[in-house]
Structures are given as C-alpha cells and as structure tokens.
ZADO-1210 file (C-alpha; in nm, 4 decimals, padded with zeros to 6 digits):
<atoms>
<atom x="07.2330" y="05.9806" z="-02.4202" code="UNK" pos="1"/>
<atom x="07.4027" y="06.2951" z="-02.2564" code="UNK" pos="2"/>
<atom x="07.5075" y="06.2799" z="-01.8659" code="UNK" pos="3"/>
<atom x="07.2356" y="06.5440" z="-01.8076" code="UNK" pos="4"/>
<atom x="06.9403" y="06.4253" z="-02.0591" code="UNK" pos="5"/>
<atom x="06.9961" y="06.1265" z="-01.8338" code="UNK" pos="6"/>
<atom x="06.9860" y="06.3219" z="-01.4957" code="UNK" pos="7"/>
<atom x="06.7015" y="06.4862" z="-01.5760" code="UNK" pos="8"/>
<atom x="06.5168" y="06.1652" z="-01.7120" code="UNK" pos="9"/>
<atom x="06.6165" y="06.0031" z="-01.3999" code="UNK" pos="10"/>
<atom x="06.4506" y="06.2939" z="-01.1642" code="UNK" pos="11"/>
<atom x="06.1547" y="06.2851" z="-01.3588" code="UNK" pos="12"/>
<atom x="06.1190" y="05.9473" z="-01.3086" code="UNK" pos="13"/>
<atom x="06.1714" y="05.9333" z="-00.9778" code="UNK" pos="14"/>
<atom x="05.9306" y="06.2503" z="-00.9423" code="UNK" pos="15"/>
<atom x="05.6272" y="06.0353" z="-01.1188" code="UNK" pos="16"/>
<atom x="05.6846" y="05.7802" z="-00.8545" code="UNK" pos="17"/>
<atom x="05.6265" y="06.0081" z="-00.5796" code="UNK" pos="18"/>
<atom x="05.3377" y="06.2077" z="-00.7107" code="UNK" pos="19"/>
<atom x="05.1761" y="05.9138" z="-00.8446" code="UNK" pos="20"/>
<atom x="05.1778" y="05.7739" z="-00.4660" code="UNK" pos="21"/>
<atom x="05.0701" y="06.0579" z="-00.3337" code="UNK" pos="22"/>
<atom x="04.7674" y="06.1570" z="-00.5699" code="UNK" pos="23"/>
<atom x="04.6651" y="05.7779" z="-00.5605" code="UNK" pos="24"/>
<atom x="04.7353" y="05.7274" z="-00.8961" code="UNK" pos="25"/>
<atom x="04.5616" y="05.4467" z="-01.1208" code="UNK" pos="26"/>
<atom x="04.8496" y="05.4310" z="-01.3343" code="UNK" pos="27"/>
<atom x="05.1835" y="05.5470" z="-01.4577" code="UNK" pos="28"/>
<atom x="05.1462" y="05.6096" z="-01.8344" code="UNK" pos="29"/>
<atom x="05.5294" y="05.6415" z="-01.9805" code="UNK" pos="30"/>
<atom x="05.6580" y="05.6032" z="-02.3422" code="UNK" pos="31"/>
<atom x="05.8971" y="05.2771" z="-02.2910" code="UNK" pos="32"/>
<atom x="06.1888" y="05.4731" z="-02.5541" code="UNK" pos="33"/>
<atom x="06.1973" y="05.7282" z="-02.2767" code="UNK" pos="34"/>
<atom x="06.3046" y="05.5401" z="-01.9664" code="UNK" pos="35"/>
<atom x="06.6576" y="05.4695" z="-01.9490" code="UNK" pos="36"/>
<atom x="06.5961" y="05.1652" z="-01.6661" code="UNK" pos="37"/>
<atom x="06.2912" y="05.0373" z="-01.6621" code="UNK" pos="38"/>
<atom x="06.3360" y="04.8219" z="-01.3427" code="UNK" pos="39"/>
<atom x="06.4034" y="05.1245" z="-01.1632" code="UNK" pos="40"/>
<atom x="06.0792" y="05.2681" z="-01.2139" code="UNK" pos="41"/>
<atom x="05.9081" y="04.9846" z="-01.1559" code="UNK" pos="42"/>
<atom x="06.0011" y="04.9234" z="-00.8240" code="UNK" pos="43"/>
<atom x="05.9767" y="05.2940" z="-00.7441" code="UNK" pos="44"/>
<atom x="05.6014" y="05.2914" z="-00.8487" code="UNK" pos="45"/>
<atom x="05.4042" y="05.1412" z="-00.5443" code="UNK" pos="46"/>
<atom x="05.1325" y="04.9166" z="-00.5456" code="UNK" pos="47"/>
<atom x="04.8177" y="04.9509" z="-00.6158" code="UNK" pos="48"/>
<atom x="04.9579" y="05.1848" z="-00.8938" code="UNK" pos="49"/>
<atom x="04.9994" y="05.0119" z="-01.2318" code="UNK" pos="50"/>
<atom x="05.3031" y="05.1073" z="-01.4637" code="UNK" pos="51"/>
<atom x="05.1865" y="05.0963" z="-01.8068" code="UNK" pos="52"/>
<atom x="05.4716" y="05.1256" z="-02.0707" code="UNK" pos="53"/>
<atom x="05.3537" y="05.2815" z="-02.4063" code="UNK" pos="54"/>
<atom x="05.4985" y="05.1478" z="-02.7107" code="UNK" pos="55"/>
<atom x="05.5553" y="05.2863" z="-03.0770" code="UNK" pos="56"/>
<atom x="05.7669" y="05.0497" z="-03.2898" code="UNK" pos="57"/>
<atom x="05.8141" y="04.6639" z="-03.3140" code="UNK" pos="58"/>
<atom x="06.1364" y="04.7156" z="-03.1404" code="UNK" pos="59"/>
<atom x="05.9225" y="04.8514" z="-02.8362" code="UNK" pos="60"/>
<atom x="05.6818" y="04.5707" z="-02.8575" code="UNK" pos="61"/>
<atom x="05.9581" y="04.3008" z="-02.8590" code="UNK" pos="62"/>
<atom x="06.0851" y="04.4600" z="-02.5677" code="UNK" pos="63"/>
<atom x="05.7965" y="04.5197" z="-02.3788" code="UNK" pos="64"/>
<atom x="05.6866" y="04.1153" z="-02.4063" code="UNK" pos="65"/>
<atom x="06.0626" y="04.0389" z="-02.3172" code="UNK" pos="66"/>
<atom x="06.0329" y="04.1673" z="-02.0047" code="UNK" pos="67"/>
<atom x="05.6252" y="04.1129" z="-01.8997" code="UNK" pos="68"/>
<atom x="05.5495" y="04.4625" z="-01.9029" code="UNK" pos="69"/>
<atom x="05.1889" y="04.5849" z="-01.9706" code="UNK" pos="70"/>
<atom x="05.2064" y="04.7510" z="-02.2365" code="UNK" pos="71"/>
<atom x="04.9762" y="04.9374" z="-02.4727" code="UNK" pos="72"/>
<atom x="05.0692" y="04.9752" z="-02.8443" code="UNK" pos="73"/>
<atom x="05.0393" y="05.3441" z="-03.0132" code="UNK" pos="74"/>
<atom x="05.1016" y="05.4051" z="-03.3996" code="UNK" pos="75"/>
<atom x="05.4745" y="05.6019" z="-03.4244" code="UNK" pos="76"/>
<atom x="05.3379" y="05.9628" z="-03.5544" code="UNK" pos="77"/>
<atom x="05.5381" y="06.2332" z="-03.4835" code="UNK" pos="78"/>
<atom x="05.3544" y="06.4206" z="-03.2449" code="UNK" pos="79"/>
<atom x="05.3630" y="06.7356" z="-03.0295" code="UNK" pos="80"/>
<atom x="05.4225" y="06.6431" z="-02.6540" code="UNK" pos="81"/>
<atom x="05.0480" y="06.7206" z="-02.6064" code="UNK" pos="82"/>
<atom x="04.9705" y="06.5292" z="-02.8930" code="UNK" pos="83"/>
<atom x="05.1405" y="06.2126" z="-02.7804" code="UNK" pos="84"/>
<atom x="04.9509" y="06.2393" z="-02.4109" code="UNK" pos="85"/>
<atom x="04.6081" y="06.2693" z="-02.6090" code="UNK" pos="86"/>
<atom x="04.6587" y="05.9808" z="-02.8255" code="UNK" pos="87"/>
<atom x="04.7938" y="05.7688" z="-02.5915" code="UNK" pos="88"/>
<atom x="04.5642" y="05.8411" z="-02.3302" code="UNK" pos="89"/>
<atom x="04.2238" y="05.8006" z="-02.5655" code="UNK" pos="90"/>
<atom x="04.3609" y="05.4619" z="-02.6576" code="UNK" pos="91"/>
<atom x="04.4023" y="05.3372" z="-02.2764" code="UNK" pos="92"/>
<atom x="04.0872" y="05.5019" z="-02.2193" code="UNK" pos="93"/>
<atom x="03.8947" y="05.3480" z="-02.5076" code="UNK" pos="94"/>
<atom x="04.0697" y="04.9491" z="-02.3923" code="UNK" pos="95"/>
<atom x="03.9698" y="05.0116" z="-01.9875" code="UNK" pos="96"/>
<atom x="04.3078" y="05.0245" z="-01.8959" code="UNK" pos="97"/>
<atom x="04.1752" y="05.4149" z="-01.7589" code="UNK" pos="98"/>
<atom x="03.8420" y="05.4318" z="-01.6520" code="UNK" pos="99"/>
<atom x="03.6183" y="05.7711" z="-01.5916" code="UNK" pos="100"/>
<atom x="03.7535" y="05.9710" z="-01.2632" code="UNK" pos="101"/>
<atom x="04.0978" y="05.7808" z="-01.2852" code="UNK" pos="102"/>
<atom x="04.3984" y="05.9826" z="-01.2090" code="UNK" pos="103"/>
<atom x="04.7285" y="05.9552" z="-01.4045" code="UNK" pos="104"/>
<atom x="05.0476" y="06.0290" z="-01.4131" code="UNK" pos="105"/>
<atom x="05.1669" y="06.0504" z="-01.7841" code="UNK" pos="106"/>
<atom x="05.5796" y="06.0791" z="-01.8530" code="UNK" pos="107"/>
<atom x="05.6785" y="06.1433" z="-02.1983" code="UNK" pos="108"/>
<atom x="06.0051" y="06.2915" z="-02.4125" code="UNK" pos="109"/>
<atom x="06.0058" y="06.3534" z="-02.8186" code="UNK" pos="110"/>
<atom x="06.0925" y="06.1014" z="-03.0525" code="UNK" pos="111"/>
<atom x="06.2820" y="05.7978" z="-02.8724" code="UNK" pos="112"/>
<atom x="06.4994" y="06.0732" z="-02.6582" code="UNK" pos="113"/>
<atom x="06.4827" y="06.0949" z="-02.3001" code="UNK" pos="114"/>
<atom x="06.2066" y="06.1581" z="-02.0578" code="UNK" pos="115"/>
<atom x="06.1596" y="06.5611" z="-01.9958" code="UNK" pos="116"/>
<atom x="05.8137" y="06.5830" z="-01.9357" code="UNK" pos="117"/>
<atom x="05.5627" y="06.4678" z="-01.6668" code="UNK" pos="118"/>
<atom x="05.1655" y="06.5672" z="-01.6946" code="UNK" pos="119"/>
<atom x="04.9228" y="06.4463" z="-01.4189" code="UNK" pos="120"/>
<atom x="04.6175" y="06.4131" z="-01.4792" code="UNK" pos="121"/>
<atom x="04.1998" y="06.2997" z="-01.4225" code="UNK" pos="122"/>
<atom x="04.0011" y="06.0975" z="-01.7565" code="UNK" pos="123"/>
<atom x="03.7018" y="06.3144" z="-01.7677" code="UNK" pos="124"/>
<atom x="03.8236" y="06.6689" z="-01.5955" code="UNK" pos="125"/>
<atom x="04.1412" y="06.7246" z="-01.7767" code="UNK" pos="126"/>
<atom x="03.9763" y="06.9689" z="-02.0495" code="UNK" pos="127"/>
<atom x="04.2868" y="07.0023" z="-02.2712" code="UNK" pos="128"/>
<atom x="04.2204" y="06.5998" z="-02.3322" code="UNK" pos="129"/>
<atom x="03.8795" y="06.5607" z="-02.2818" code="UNK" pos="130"/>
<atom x="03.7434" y="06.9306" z="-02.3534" code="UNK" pos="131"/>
<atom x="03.3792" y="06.8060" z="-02.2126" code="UNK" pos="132"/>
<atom x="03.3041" y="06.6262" z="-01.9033" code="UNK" pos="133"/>
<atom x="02.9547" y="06.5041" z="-01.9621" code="UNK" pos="134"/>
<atom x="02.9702" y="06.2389" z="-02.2296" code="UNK" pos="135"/>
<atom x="02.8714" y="05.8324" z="-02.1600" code="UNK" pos="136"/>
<atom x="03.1183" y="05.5989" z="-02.2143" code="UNK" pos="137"/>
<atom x="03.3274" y="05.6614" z="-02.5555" code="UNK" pos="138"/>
<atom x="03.2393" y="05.3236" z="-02.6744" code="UNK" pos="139"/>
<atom x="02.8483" y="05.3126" z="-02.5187" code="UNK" pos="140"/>
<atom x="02.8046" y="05.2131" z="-02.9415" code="UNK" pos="141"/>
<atom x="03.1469" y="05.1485" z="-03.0723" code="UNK" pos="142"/>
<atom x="03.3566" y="04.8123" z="-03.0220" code="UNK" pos="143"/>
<atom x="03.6832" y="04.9532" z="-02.8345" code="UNK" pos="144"/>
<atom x="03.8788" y="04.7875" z="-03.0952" code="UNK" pos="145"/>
<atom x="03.6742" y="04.9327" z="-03.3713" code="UNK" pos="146"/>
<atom x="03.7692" y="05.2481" z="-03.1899" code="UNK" pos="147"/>
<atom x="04.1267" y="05.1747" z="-03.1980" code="UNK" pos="148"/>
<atom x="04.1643" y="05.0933" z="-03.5781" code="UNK" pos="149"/>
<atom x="03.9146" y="05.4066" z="-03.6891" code="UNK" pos="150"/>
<atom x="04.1605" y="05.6818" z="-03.5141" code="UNK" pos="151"/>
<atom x="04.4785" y="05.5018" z="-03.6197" code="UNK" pos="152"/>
<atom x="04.3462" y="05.5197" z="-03.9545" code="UNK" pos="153"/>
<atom x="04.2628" y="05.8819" z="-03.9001" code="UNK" pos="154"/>
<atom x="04.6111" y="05.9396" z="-03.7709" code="UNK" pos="155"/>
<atom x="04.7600" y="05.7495" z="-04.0480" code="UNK" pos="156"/>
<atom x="04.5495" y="05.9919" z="-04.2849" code="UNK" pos="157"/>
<atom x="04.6879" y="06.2904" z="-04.1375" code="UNK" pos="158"/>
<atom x="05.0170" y="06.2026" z="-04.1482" code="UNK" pos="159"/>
<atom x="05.0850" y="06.0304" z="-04.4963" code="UNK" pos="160"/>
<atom x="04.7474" y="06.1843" z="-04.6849" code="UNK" pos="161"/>
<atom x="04.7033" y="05.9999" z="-05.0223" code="UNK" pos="162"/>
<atom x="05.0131" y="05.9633" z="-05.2158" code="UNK" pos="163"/>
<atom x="05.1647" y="06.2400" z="-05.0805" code="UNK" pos="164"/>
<atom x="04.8929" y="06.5094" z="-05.0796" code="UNK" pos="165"/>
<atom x="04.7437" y="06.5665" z="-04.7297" code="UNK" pos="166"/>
<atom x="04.3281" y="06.4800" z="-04.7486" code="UNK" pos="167"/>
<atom x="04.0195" y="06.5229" z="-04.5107" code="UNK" pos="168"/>
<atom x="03.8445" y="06.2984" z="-04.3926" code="UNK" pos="169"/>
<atom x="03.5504" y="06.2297" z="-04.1920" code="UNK" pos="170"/>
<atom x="03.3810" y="05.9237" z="-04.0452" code="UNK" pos="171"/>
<atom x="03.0758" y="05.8080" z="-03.8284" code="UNK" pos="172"/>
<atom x="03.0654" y="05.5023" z="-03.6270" code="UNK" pos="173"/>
<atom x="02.8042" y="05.3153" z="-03.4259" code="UNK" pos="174"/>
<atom x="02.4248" y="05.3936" z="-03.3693" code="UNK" pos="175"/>
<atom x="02.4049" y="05.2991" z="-03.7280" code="UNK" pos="176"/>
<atom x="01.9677" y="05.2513" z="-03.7218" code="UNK" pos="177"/>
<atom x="01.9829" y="05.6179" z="-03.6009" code="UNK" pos="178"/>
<atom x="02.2149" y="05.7434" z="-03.7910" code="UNK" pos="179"/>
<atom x="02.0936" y="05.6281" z="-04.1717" code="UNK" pos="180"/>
<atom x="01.7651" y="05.8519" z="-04.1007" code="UNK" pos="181"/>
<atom x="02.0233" y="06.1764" z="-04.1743" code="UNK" pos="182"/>
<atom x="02.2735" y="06.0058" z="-04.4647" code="UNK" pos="183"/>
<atom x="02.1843" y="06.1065" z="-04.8367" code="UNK" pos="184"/>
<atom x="02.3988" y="05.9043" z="-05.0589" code="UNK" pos="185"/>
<atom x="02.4556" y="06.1459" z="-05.3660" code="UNK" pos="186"/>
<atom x="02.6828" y="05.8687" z="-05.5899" code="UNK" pos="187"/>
<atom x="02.7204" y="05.4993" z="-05.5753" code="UNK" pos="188"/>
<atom x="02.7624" y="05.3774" z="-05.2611" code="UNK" pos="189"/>
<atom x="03.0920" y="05.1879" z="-05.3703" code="UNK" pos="190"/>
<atom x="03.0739" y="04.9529" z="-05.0554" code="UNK" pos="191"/>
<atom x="02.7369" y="04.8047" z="-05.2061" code="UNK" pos="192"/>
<atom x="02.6965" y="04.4657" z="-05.2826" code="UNK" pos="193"/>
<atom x="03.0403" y="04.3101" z="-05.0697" code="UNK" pos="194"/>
<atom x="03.0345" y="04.1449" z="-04.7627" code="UNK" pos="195"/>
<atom x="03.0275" y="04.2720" z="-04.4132" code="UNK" pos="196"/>
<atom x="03.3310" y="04.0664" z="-04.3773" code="UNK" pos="197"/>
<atom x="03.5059" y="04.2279" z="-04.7035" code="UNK" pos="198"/>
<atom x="03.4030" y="04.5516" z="-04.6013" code="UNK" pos="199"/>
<atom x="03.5234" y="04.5757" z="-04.2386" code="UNK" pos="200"/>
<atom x="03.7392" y="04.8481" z="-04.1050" code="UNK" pos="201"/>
<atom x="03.9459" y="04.5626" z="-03.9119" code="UNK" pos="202"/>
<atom x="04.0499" y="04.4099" z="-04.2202" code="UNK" pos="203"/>
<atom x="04.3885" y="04.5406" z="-04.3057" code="UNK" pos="204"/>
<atom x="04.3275" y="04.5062" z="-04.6772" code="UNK" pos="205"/>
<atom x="04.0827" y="04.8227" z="-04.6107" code="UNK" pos="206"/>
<atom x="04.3327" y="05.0385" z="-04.5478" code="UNK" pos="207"/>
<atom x="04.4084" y="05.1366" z="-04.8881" code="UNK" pos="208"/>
<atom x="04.0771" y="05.1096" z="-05.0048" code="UNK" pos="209"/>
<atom x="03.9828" y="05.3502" z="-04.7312" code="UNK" pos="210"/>
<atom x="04.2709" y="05.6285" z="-04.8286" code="UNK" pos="211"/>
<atom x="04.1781" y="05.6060" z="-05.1972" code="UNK" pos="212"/>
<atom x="03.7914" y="05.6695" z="-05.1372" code="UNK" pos="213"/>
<atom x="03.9029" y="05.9916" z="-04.9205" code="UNK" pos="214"/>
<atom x="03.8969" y="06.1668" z="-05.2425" code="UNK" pos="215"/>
<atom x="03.5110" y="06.1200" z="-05.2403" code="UNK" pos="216"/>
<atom x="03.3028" y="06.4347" z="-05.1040" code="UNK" pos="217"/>
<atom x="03.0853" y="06.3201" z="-04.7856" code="UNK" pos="218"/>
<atom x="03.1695" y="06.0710" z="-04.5391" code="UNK" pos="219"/>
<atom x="03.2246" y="05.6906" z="-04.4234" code="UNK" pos="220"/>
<atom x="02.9667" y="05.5728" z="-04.2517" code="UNK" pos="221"/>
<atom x="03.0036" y="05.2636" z="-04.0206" code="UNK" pos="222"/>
<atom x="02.8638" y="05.0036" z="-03.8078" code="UNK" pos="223"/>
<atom x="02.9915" y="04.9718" z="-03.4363" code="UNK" pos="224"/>
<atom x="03.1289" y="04.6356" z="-03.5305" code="UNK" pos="225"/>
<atom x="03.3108" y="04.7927" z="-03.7735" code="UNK" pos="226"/>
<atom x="03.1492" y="04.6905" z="-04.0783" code="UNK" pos="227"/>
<atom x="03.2023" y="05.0184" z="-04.3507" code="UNK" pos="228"/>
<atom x="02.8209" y="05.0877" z="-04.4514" code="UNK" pos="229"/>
<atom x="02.8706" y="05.3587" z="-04.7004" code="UNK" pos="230"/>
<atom x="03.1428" y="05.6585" z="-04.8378" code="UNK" pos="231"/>
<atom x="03.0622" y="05.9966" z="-05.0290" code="UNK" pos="232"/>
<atom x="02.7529" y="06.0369" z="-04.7498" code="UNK" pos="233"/>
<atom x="02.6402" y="06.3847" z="-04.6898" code="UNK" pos="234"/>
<atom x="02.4803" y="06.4053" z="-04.3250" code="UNK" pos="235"/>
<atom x="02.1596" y="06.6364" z="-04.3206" code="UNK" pos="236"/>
<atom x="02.1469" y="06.6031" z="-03.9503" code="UNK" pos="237"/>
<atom x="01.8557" y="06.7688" z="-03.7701" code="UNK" pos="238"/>
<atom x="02.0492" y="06.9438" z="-03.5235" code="UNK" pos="239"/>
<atom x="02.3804" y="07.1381" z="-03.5046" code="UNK" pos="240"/>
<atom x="02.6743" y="07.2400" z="-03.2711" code="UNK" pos="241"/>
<atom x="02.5950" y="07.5182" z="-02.9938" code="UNK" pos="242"/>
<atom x="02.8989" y="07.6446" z="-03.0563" code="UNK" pos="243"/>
<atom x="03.2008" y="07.5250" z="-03.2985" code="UNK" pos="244"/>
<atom x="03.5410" y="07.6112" z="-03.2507" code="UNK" pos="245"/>
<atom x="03.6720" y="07.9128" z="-03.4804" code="UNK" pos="246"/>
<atom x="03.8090" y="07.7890" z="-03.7863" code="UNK" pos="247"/>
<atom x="03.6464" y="07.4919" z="-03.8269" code="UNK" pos="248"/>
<atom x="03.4294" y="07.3902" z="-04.1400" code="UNK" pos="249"/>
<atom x="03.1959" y="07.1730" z="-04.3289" code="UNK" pos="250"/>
<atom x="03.3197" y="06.8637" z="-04.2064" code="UNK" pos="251"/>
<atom x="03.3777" y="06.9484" z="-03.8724" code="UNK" pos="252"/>
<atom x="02.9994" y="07.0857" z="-03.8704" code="UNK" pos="253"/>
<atom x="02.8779" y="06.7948" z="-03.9903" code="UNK" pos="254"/>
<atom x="03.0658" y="06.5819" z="-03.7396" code="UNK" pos="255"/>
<atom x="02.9148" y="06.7758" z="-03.4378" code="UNK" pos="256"/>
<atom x="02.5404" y="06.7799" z="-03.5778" code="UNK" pos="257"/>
<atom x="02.5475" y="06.4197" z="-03.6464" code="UNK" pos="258"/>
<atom x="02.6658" y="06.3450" z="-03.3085" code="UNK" pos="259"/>
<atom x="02.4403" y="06.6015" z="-03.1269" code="UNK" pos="260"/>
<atom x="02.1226" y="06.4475" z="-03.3781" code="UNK" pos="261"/>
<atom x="02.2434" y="06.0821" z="-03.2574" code="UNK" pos="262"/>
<atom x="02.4689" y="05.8524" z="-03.0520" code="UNK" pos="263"/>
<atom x="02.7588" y="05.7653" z="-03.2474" code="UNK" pos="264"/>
<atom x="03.1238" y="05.8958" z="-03.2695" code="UNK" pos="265"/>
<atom x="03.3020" y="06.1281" z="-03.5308" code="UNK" pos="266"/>
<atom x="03.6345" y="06.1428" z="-03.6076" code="UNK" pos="267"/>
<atom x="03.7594" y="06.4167" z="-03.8544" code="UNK" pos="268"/>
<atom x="04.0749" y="06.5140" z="-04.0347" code="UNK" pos="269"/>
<atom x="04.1407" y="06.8066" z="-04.1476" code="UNK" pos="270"/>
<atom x="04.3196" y="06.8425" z="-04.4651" code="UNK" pos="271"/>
<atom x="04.4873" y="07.2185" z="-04.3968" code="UNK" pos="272"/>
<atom x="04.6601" y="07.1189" z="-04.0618" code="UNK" pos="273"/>
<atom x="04.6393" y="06.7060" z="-04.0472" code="UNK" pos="274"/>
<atom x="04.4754" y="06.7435" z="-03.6725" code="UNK" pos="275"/>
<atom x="04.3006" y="06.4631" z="-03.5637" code="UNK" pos="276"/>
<atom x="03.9516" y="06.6030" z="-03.3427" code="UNK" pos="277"/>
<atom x="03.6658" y="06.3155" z="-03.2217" code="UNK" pos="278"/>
<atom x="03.3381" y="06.4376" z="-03.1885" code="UNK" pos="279"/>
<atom x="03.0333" y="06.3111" z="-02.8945" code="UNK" pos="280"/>
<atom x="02.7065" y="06.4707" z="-02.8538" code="UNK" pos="281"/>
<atom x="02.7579" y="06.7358" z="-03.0515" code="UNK" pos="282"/>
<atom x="03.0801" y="06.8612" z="-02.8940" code="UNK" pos="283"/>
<atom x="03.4621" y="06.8372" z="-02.9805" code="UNK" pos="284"/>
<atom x="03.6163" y="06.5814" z="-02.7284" code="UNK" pos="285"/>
<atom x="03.9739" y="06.5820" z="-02.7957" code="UNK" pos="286"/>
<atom x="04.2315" y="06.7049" z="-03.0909" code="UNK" pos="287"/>
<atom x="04.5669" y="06.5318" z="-03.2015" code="UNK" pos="288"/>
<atom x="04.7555" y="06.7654" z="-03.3061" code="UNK" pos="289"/>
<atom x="05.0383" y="06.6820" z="-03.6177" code="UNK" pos="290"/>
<atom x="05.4265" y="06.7359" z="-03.4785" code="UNK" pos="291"/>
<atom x="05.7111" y="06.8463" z="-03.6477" code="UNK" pos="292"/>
<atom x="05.8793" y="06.7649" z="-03.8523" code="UNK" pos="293"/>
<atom x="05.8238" y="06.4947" z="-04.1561" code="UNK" pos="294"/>
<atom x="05.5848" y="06.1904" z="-04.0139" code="UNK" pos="295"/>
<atom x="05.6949" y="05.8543" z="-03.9362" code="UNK" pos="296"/>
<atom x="05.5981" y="05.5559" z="-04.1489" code="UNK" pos="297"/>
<atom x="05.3583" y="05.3362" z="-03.9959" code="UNK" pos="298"/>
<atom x="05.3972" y="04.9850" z="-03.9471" code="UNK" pos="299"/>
<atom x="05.0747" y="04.7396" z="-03.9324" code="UNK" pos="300"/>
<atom x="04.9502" y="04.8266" z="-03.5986" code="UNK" pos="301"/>
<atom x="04.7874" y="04.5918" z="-03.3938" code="UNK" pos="302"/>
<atom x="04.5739" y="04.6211" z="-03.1252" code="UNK" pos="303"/>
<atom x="04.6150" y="04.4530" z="-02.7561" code="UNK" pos="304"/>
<atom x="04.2071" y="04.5086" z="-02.7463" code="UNK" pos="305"/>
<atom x="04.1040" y="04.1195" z="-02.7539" code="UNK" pos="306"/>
<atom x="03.7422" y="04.2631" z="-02.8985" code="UNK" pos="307"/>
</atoms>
C-alpha cells in the first residue's frame, strides 16, 4: 500500500466516524480488505453506531471471526463501486442488520485496495439503491436466506454464465398459490416428480443444475422456502409495468407484470450486460451492475442468515 492510498484511506475513515455520529447512523457498512487498522475505526465509531465489516473471501471470513467482528459475508464479484454498495446493502437489508428508515454510512475501495470512497445513505429513500420507496418488507413472502442464495445465484449467473457463454435468467419467488394462476408450463416441468428437499435452492448440489436449465426459455418458479417448483415457465400475468426502463425486454417485462399481478419477488439477469435488477410490485427495485474487468471465481458462499 502507497504512503498516500494509505493517507487517504485513513481520512476517509476517520471522516465515516464523524458523519456517522453526527447523522445518527445505524451502522458503518465497510469492506474489511479496505481498512488498513481495523481497531482504529472501531474505536472511532461511537456507540450506539454498529461497525459492520463486509467480507468477500475465506481469508476475510477467517479474519473477521479472529477478531469478533460482525460481519456479513458477500460473494467476491467484481463490481462497480455502486455495484458493491447495492449488493452489499440488499443483503444487510434482506438479514435485518438495516431496517426501513435506517441511515448508513457505507465505505468502500475496488478490489482488496484501499478505502477511497464513502456513500451515506437512508434504506428506503436512497433511489439509486432502492429506486421505489413504497414497497413492504423485501421478504413479506421470501425466507431472508432464500433471498440470499437466489441473488448470489443470480450474481454468480452474471458473472460466469454457463460454460463460458453469458445467459439470462429469470426467477420468481414466494406467493407461490398466487403466482401458479399466471405460469403456463410449455415443456416438461423437469423438477417434477423429486423431492422438495432435492429440489431446494439451498441445496448446493442445485447450483449446477440451476445454470444448466438457464438454457430453457421461461422461468424458475419457486416457493418462499425455497423449494424450486418449476423451470421453462412462461408468466401470462394479468397486469403489466406502468412504465419499464428503456432497453429492457421480455424477461424484464415479465418480471414486473408478475410482481405487479402478485406478491412475490423477481430477480432477472440479463444476458447482453450480466446486470443483476430485482423486481416488487411491478417496479424495478435495485440493479447490480457487472465491473470490470474479468469476474472473480466464486467460492461456496454461505450465509450468516440462521433461517
């Protein structure tokens, strides 16, 4: 680390601490690969502010129990600045550790180097993370760590596609009673006949089940448990989108009718850019945008979310 990547890591730090005290702050969100003394910022964080160290690699993780932080446990994608704020921040949101109204200060650098960037902001008014205020709670329907697993798996889409070659995805989870009134399965369901068990998204052995269905037209439909109901769905929702963002297709119109026809979440990928956009009541709430340049490797993740 250079003298001055290490100044201005340092001021930044030091900065979070202040503004975090004097906004009131819930929490200090900061990537753990980006603070050069963690002790330090600790003790400059008062009470009752919580410093919440985000980590991306086993390394992290190890570290992070070492020394009884709280921690919360992201997949290691290459993201855009932006894009590591949004995923983080969904994930904290979607495990309570941020609650609706909570204000945050978030402190973040690219790829293991140095802090050089500090965001503040409010779960629920910040529109470039949550681009609509009036939503229920994200998992009203959804298991938080059902949540969790679906948009790593999204991520992990975007990022790696299917041997090699980038895919789309889409997938619809919770308010399954409502949500089967709109499905039209137009092959063989291939997730007929197995177990919920066999057939959950938790299980890790899905995973590559998962990326090699993506091929499949239509969507994955799934229980708020988790439990994978059906792939290669088309949605014939009832309603659609006021308005959907420019560029956006099929999939992405399917995702915000289904949610604006019923109560569940969608999460989409797109196959031309790898973003990562989830979907509520018909509107887009957040987009994870792919950094630059060639994606990490993912290891297992595991979630902190007891269930």
């Amino acid at each position: 680390m250079s003298t001055s990547a290490a100044k201005i890591a340092d001021s930044i730090i030091a900065s979070a601490a202040r503004i975090a005290k004097s906004v009131s702050a819930r929490a200090v969100l900061v990537y753990l690969d980006a603070v050069p003394d963690v002790d330090r910022l600790r003790q400059a964080v008062a009470a009752p502010t919580e410093v919440i160290f985000i980590t991306r690699d086993a390394k992290d993780v190890a570290r992070a129990k070492e020394q009884g932080l709280s921690f919360l446990e992201v997949p290691p994608f290459n993201l855009t600045r932006m894009g590591q704020v949004k995923m983080a921040s969904i994930l904290a949101f979607s495990t309570r550790l941020l609650d609706g109204g909570d204000v945050f200060v978030f402190v973040t650098g690219m790829g293991g180097k140095p802090a050089d960037s500090l965001l503040v902001m409010q779960v629920g008014q910040e529109h470039e993370l949550f681009q609509t205020v009036d939503q229920p709670k994200l998992t009203e329907h959804v298991r938080r760590v059902v949540f969790q697993r679906t948009l790593t798996m999204m991520l992990e889409l975007a990022h790696e596609g299917r041997e090699g070659k980038p895919v789309g995805a889409l997938f619809v989870v919770g308010a399954y009673r409502e949500v089967k009134q709109f499905c039209q399965q137009n092959i063989i369901n291939p997730f007929r006949g197995y177990t919920e068990k066999e057939r959950n998204v938790l299980d890790d052995g899905m995973r590559e089940t998962i990326k090699e269905f993506c091929s499949i037209d239509g969507a994955f439909v799934l229980k708020g448990n988790g439990v994978i109901m059906s792939a290669g769905t088309t949605l014939r929702p009832t309603m659609a989108a006021d308005e959907l963002p420019q560029g956006l297709g099929a999939r992405h119109a399917a995702a915000a009718g289904i949610t604006a026809t019923t109560r569940c979440i969608a999460l989409t990928v797109s196959e031309s850019t790898g973003t990562v956009r989830v979907w509520r009541r018909g509107k887009l709430i957040t987009e994870i945008e792919k950094g630059v340049p060639t994606p990490l490797t993912p290891p297992g993740f595991r979630s902190t979310e007891p269930g």
